[in-house]
ROLO-645898 format. One record per residue: x, y, z of N, C-alpha, C in turn. Coordinates in steps of 0.05 Angstrom, whole numbers, padded with zeros to 5 digits, always signed. Layout:
// ROLO-645898
XYZXYZXYZ/...
//
This chain:
// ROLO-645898
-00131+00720-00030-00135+00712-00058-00162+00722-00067/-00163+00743-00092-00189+00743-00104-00202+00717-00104/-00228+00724-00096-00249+00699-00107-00272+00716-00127/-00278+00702-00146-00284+00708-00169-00317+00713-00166/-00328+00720-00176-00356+00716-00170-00384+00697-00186/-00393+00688-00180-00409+00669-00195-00415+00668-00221/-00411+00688-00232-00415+00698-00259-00394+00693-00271/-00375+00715-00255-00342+00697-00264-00332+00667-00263/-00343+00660-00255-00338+00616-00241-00348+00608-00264/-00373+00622-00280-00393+00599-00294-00382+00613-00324/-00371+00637-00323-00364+00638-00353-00337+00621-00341/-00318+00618-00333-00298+00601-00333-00292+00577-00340/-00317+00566-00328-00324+00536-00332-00336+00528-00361/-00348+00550-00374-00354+00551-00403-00332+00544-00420/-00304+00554-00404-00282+00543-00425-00266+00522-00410/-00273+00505-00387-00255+00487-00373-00262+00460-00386/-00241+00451-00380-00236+00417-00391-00241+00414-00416/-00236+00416-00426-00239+00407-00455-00213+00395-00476/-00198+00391-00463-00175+00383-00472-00169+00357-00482/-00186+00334-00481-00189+00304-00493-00195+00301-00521/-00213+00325-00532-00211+00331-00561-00202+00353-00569/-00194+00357-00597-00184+00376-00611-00201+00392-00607/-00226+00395-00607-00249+00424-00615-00261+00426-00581/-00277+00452-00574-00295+00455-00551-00313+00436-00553/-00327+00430-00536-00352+00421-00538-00371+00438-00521/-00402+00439-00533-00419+00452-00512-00419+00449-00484/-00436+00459-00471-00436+00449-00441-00458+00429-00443/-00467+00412-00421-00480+00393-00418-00507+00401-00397/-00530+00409-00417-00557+00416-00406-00578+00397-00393/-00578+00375-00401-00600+00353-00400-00586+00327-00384/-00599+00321-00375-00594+00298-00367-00593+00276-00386/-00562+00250-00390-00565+00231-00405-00595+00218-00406/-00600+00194-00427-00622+00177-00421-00614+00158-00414/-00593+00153-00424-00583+00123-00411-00550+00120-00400/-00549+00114-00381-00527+00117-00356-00512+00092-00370/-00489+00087-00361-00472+00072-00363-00476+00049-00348/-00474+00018-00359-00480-00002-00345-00452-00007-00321/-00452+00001-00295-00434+00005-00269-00446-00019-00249/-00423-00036-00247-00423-00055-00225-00425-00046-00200/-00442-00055-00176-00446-00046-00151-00421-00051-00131/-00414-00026-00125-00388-00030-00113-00396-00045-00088/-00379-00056-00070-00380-00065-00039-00384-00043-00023/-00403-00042-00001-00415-00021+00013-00389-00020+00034/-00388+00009+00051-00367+00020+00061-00378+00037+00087/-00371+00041+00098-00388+00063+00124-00357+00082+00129/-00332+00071+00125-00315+00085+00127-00304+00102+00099/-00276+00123+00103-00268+00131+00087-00238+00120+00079/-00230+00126+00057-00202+00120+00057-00191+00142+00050/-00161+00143+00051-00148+00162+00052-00121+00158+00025/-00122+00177+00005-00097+00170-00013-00085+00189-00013/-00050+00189-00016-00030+00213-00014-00024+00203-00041/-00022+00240-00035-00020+00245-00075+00016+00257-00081/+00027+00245-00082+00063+00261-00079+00063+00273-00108/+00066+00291-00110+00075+00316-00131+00097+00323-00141/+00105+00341-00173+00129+00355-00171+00133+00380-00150/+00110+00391-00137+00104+00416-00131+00096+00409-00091/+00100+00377-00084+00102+00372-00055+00068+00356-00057/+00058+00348-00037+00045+00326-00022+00013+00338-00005/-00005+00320-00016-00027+00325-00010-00039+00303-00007/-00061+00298+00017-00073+00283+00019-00103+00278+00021/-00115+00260+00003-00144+00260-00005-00168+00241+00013/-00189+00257+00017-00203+00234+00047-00234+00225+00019/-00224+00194+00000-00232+00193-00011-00273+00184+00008/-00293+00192-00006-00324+00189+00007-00328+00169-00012/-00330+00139+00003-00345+00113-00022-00363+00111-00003/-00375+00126+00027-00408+00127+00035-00413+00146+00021/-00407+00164+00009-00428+00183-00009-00419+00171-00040/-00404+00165-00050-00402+00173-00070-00386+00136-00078/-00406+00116-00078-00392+00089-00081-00376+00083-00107/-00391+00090-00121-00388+00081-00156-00364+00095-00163/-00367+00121-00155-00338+00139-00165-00320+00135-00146/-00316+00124-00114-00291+00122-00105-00281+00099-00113/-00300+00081-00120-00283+00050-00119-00275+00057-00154/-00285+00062-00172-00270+00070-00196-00239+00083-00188/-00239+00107-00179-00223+00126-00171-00193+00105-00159/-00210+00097-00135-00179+00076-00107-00179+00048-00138/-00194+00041-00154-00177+00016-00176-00148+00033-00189/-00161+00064-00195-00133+00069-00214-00111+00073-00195/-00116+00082-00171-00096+00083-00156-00081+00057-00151/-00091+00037-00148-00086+00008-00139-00065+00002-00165/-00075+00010-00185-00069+00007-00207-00042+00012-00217/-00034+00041-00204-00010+00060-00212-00019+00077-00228/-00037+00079-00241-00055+00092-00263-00038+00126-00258/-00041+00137-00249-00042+00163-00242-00011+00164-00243/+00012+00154-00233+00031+00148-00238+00043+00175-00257/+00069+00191-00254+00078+00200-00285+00054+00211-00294/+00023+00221-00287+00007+00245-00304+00014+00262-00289/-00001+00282-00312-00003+00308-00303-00021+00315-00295/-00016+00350-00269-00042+00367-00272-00041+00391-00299/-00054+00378-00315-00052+00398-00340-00064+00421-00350/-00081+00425-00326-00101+00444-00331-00094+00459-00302/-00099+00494-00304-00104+00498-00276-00107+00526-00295/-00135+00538-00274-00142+00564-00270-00148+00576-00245/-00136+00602-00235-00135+00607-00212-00163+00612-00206/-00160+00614-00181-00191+00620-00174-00221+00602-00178/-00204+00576-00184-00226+00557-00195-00222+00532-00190/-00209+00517-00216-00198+00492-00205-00173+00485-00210/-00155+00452-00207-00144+00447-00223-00150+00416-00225/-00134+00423-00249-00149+00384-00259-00130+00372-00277/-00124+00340-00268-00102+00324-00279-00115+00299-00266/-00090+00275-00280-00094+00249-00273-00099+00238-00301/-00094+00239-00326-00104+00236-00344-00082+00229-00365/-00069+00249-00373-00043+00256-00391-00019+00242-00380/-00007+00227-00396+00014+00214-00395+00043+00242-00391/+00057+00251-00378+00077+00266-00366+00096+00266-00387/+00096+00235-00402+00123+00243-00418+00123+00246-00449/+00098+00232-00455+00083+00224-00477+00067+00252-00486/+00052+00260-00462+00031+00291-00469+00009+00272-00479/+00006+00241-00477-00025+00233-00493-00039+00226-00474/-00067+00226-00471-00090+00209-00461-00077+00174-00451/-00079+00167-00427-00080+00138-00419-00093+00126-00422/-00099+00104-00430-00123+00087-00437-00130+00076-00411/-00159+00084-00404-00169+00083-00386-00202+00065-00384/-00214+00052-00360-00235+00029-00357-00260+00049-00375/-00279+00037-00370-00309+00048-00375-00312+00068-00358/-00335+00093-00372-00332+00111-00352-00363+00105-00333/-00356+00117-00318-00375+00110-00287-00399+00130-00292/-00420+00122-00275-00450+00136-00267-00445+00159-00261/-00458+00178-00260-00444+00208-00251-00465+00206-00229/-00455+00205-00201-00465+00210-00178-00466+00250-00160/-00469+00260-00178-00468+00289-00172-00482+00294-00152/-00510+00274-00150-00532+00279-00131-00534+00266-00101/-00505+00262-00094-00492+00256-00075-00497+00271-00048/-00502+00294-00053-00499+00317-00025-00472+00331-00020/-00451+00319-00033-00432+00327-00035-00429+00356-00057/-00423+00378-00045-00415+00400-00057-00393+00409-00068/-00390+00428-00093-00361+00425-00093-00336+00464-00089/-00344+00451-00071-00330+00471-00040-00301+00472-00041/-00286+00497-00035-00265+00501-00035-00243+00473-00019/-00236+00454-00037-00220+00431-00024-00232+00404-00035/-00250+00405-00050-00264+00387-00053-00260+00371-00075/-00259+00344-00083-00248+00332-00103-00266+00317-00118/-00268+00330-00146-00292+00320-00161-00281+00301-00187/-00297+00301-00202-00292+00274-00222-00291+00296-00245/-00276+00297-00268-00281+00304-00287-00297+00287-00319/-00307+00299-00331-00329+00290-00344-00331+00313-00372/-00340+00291-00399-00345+00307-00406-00376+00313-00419/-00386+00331-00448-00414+00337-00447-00439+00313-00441/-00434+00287-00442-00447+00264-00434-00443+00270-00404/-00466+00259-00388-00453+00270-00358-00453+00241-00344/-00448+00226-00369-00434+00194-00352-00420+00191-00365/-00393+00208-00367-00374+00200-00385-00343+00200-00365/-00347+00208-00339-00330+00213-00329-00309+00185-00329/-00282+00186-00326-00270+00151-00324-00246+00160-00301/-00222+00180-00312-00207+00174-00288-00190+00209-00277/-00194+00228-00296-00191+00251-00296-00211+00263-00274/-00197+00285-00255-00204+00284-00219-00195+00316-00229/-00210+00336-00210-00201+00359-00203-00206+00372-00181/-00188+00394-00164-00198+00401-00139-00200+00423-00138/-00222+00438-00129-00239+00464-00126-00220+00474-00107/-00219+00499-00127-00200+00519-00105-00213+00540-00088/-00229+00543-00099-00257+00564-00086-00279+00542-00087/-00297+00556-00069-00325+00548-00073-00337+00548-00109/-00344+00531-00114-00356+00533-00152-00387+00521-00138/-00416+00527-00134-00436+00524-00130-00441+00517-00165/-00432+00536-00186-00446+00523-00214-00443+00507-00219/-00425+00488-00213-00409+00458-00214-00435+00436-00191/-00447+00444-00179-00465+00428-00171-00492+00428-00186/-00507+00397-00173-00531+00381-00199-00555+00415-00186/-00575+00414-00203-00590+00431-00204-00614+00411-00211/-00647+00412-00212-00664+00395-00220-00662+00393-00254/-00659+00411-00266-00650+00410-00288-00625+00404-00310/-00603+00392-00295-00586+00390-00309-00572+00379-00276/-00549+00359-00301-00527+00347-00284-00501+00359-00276/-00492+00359-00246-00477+00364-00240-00443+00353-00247/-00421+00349-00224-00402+00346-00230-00394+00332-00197/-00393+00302-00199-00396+00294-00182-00368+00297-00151/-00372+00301-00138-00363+00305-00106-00351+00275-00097/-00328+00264-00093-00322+00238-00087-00302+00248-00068/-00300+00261-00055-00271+00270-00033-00252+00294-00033/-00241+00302-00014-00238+00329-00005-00208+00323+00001/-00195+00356+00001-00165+00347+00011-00161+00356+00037/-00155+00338+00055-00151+00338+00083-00127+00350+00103/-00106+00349+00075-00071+00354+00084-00063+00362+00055/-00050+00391+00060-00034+00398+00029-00044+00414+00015/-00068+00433+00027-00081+00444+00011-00056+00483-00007/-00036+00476+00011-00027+00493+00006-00012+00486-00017/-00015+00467-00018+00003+00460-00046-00023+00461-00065/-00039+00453-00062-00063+00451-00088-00060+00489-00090/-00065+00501-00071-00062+00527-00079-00034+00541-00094/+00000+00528-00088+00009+00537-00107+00010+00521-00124/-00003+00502-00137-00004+00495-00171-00026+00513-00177/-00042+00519-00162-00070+00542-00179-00060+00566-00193/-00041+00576-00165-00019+00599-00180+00007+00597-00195/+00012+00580-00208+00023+00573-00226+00024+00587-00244/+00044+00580-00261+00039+00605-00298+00030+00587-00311/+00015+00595-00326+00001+00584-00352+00002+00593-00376/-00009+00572-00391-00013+00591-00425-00013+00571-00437/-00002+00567-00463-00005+00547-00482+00020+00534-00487/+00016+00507-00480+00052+00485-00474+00033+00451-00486/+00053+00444-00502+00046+00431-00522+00017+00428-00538/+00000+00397-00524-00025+00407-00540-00036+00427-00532/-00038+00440-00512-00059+00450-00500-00053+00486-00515/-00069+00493-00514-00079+00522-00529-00078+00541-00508/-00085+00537-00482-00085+00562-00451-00089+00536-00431/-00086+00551-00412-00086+00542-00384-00070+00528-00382/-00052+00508-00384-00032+00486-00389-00009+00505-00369/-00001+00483-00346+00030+00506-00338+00047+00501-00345/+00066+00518-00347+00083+00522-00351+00111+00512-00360/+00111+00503-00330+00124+00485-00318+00115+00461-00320/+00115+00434-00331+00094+00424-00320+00097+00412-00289/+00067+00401-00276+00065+00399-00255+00057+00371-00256/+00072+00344-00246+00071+00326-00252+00067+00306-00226/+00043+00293-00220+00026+00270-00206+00052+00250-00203/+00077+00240-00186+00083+00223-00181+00083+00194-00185/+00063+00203-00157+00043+00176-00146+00026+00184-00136/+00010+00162-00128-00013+00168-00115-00004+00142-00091/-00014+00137-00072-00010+00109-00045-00032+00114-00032/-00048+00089-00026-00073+00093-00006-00053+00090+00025/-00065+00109+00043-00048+00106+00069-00069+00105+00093/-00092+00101+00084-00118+00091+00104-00138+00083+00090/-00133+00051+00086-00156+00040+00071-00183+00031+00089/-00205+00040+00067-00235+00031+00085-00232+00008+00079/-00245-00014+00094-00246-00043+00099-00279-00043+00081/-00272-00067+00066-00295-00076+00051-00293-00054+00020/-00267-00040+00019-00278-00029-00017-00267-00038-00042/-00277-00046-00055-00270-00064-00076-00274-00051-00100/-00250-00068-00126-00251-00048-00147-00263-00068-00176/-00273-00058-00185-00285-00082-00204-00248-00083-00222/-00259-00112-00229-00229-00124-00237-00218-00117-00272/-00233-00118-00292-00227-00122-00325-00230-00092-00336/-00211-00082-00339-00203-00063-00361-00219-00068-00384/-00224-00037-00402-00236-00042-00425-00232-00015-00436/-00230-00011-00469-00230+00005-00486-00236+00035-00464/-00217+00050-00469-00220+00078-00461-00240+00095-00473/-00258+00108-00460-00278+00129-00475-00252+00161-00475/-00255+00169-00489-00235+00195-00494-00253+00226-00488/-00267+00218-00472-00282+00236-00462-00288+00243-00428/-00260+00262-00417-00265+00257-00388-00254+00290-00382/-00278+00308-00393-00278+00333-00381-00294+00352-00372/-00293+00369-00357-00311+00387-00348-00326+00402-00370/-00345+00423-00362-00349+00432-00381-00380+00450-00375/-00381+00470-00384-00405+00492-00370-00427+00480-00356/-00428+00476-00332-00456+00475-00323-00478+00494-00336/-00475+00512-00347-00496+00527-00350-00508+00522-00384/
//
């Protein structure tokens, strides 16, 4: 498989995620000033493990709540939840990423989803060919429940001292061959979406935790959805 080259990754990502509103939005240069008020999750030394069943077959995710607390225990509530349930992956570009969990399958709309979480980018976690990050959009604490997984190495997608990254919460451990054929998938423009959208669509099941860490807890009360949970140029 071509892999693209850094230049190629970062103009890419200039046009990724943006699909929660009608228009682009810039990329996100600065760091917010003020983070989102995020409850302290229950500490964890282990990982857990969630299977993701597909239209397109079965993958499994080795969620990190020791690196990445705030965004896994967000992440394992929607699962707990059913949340993910019936979405889609509605986005996919080869050689990059793909990204779903968001869009209702039958509907084509946004789910109403909790508050969005702290962007933990500065985790240590990279986002490396397999690697499962949060999507977010130009606020870089806006991320809530929209997830995508790096199909190549994306280095522009990680924090820099100057600007926020795209946070690292877990990797896929089993299935990666399936994340690779939804990447190659056909695309183009299928209902809202304008490009990248497949085809076919490619539709999230379920999700089932099948090795839970002991001690991770999900804060309990739902609240008003922010409509803002996409990627969007590091640069």
């Amino acid at each position: 498989m071509l892999i693209l080259s850094r230049t190629s990754v970062a103009a890419l990502a200039s046009v990724l995620f943006v699909w929660l509103l009608p228009a682009q939005l810039a990329g996100a240069d600065e760091p917010a000033a003020t983070a989102p008020a995020t409850a302290a999750p229950t500490t964890t030394t282990a990982t857990t493990q969630v299977k993701v069943t597909t239209s397109m077959g079965e993958f499994v995710i080795e969620v990190r709540a020791d690196r990445a607390p705030i965004t896994a225990v967000n992440f394992l509530r929607y699962v707990r939840e059913g949340f993910y349930s019936n979405t889609l992956f509605h986005r996919v570009i080869a050689n990059f990423v793909i990204q779903g969990g968001g869009y209702d399958a039958t509907t084509l709309v946004p789910k109403p989803t909790h508050d969005p979480v702290f962007n933990e980018s500065g985790d240590g976690l990279q986002n490396k060919r397999g690697a499962v990050g949060m999507a977010r959009g130009d606020v870089p604490h806006s991320g809530n429940a929209q997830f995508f997984v790096n199909l190549v190495d994306n280095p522009d997608l990680d924090p820099v001292p100057t600007r926020w990254g795209y946070c690292v919460f877990g990797r896929v451990v089993q299935g990666m061959d399936v994340i690779d054929r939804i990447g190659e998938t056909a695309t183009g423009a299928s209902g809202p979406w304008k490009a990248d959208a497949p085809l076919k669509p490619v539709i999230i099941q379920k999700m089932e935790i099948i090795s839970p860490a002991a001690n991770v807890s999900a804060p309990a009360t739902p609240v008003t959805p922010n409509p803002q949970s996409t990627i969007l140029s590091p640069k």
